[in-house]
C-alpha positions as CSV (number, residue, x, y, z in Angstrom):
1,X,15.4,24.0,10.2
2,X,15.0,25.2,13.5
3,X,13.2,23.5,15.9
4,X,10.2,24.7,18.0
5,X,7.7,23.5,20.4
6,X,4.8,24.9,20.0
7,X,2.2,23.8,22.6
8,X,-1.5,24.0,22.2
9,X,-3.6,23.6,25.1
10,X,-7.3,24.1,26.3
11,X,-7.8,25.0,30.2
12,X,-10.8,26.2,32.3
13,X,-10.5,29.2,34.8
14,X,-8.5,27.3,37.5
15,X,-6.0,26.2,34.7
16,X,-7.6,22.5,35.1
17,X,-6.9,20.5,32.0
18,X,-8.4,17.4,32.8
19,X,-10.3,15.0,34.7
20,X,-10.1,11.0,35.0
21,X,-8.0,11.3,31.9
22,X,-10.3,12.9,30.1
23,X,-11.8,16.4,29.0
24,X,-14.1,17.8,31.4
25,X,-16.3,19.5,28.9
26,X,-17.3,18.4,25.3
27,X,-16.4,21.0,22.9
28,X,-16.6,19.9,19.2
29,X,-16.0,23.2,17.5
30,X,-12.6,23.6,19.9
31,X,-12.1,19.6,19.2
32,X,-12.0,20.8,15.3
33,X,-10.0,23.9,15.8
34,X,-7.2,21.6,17.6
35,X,-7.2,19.5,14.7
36,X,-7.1,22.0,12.1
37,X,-4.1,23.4,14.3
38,X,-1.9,20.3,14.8
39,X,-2.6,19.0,11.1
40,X,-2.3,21.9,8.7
41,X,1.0,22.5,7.1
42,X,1.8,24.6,4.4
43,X,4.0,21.5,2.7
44,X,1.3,19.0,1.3
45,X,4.3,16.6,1.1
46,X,5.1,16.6,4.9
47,X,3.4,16.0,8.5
48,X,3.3,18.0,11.5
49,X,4.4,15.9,15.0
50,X,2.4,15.8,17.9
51,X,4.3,14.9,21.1
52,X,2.0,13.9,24.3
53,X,3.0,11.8,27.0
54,X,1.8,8.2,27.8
55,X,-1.6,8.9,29.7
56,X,-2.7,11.8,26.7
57,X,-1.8,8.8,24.4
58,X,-4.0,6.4,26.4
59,X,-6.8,9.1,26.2
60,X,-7.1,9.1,22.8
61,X,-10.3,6.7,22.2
62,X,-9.3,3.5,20.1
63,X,-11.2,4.7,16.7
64,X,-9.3,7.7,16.7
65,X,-5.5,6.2,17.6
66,X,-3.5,7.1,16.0
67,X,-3.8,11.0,15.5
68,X,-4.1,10.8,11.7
69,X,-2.1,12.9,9.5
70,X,0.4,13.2,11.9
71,X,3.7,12.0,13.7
72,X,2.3,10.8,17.0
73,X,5.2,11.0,19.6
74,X,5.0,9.3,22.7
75,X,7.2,9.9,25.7
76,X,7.1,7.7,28.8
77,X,9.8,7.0,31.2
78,X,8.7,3.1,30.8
79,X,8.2,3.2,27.1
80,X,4.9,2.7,25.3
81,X,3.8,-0.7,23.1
82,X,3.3,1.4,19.7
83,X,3.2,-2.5,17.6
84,X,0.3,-2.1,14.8
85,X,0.4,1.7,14.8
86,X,1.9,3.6,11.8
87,X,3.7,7.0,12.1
88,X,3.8,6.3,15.8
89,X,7.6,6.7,17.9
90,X,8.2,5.8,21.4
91,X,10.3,8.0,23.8
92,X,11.8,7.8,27.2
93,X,13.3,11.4,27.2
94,X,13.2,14.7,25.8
95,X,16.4,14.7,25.1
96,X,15.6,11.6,22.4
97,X,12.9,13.5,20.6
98,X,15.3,16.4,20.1
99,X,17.5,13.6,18.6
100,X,14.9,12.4,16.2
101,X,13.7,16.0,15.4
102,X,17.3,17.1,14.6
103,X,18.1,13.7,12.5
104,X,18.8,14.7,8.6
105,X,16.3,12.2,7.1
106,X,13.3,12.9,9.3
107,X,13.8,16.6,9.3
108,X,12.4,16.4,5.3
109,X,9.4,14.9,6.9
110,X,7.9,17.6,9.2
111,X,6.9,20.8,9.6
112,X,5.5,21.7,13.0
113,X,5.8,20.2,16.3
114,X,2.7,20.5,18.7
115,X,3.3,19.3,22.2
116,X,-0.7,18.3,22.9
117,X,-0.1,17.5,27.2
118,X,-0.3,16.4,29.9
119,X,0.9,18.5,32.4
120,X,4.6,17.3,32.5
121,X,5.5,17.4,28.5
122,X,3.6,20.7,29.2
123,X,6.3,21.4,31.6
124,X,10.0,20.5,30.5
125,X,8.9,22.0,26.5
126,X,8.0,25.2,28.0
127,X,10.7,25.1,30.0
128,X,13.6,24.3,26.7
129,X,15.1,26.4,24.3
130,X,12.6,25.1,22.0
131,X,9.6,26.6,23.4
132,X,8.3,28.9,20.8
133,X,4.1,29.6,21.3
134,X,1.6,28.2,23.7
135,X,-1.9,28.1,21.5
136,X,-3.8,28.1,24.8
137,X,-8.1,28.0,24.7
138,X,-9.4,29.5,27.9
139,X,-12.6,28.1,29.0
140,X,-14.6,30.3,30.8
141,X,-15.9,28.0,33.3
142,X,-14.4,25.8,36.4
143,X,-14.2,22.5,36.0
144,X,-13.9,20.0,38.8
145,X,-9.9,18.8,37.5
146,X,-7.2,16.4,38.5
147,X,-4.7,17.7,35.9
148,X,-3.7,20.6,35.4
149,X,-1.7,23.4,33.3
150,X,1.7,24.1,34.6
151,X,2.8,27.5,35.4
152,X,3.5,29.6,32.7
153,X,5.9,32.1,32.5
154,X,5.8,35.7,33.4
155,X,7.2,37.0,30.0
156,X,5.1,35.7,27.3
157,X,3.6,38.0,25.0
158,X,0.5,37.6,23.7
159,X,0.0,37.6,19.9
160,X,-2.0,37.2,17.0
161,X,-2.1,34.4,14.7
162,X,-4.8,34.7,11.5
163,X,-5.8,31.0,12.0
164,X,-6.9,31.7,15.1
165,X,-10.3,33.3,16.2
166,X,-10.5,36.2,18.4
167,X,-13.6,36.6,19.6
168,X,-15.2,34.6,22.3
169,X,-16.7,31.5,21.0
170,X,-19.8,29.7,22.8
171,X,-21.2,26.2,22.4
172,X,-23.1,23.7,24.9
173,X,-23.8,27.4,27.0
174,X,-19.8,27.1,27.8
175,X,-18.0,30.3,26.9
176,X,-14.4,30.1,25.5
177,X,-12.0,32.3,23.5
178,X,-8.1,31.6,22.5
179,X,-5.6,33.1,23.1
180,X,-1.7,32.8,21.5
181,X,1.9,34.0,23.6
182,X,4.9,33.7,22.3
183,X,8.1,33.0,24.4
184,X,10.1,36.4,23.5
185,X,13.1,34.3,24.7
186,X,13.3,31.6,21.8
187,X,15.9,31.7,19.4
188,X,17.9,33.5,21.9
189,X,20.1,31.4,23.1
């Protein structure tokens, strides 16, 4: 099994992504769609991972920490305190979640890898071999953010994907529509 990074993402019009560690709009039919996303598999018998970094992790409200159904990676520099929490795996590199991706036993367990932020795991998985898709949900709107959406690159082609709607979608008088671009360069090397 190969492995691929496929990020999902939802960013208003100046590529702001968050605010006070948190969402700066409340969208609960795009809040369902990422779930759908990052939990379907086509394997009833195995899990998709998410991998976030240590303040998306500490975003997540109490009641819904875990992310069920899921492999909730962590990666911090400093290590996170994961005691109590099931299907939960500290990291301090990127280079250790490859390691636990590629190891034979845990491989049977997976299927998908969605890298769900911030800004920096948005960063070095768009910028490895493993960068596959970016799922990103463009809010038509500017939002007053601290965080924000790295740079992506100039060769990504946008795609379709049938789980994912194409026409604009509107709730709360906020304007969105998603979008999907694949990294032509994966596999590749």
């Amino acid at each position: 099994m190969v492995i691929k990074f496929d990020l999902i993402a939802a960013a208003c019009e100046n590529m702001g992504i968050g605010k006070n560690n948190d969402l700066p709009w409340r969208l609960k039919s795009e809040l369902a769609y990422f779930s759908q996303m990052t939990t379907q598999t086509s394997d009833a018998n195995k899990k998709n991972v998410v991998l976030m970094g240590r303040k998306t992790w500490d975003a997540i409200p109490p009641k819904f920490k875990p992310l069920n159904q899921r492999y909730n990676f962590i990666m911090s520099r400093a290590g996170v305190n994961l005691e109590g929490y099931k299907d939960c795996f500290s990291f301090k590199s990127l280079d250790e979640v490859i390691s636990k991706l590629q190891d034979e036993k845990f491989k049977q367990q997976y299927e998908n890898v969605w890298v769900i932020g911030g800004s920096y795991i948005y960063e070095a998985t768009m910028n490895s071999k493993y960068f596959h898709r970016l799922y990103l949900t463009k809010v038509l709107k500017t939002f007053d953010c601290d965080t924000f959406f790295p740079k992506m690159k100039d060769n990504l082609v946008k795609v379709s994907d049938p789980r994912v709607p194409e026409k604009i979608q509107e709730e709360n008088g906020i304007q969105f529509v998603y979008h999907v671009y694949e990294n032509p360069d994966f596999n590749k090397a």
